[in-house]
Every structure is written in structure tokens, then in C-alpha cells.
C-alpha positions, 0 to 999 in steps of 0.5 A: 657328907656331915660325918665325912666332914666332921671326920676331916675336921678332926683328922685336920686340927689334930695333925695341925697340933701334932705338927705344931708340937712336934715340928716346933721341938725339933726347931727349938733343939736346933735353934739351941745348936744355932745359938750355942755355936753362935751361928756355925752350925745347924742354921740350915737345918732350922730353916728347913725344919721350920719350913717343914713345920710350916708346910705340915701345919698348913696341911692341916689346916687346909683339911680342917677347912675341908672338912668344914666346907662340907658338913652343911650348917644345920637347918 
């Protein structure tokens, strides 16, 4: 169980960074198209893109704490 543990931490906190990297470009690219059409446009694809995000990042961190519940502290 240790190694399974230490294997979903890693799985875990590695999809949280990729998702936060990833997940928040995508919304700065249309954040700059919200600005730059000062509100017309791509308002709704921001809110579901930073939904999204939100969604994936919480994903890793719920199997980042998986896998810390089941790696034992050490005797």
C-alpha cells in the first residue's frame, strides 16, 4: 500500500500542476479576448474554461490525498 500511496501522490500533485499550467493559459488567452472586445466576446468560454480548471485541479488534489491516507507514517 506504501508504494501504491506514494505512486498516487505523485500521479496526483503532477496532474494538479499540469492542470493549473494548462487550465489557466487556456483562460488568460480568453481573458485577453474578454478584454480586448471589452466584454463581447469569449465571456462564456472563460467561465467554462476556468470551471474546468477548477474541476481538474480539484481531481488532483483529491488523489494527491488518496494517496497520502494510504502510505502509513512510518514506525
Amino acid at each position: 500500500m506504501r508504494t501504491l500511496g506514494l505512486l498516487l501522490q505523485i500521479a496526483g500533485w503532477s496532474f494538479f500542476a499540469w492542470s493549473a499550467v494548462v487550465g489557466l493559459s487556456f483562460s488568460a488567452i480568453y481573458l485577453k479576448g474578454f478584454i480586448g472586445t471589452r466584454g463581447n466576446e469569449a465571456g462564456a468560454e472563460l467561465l467554462v474554461m476556468l470551471g474546468l480548471t477548477a474541476g481538474a485541479l480539484l481531481v488532483g488534489w483529491l488523489v494527491a490525498r488518496l494517496g497520502r491516507a494510504l502510505r502509513p507514517p512510518p514506525a
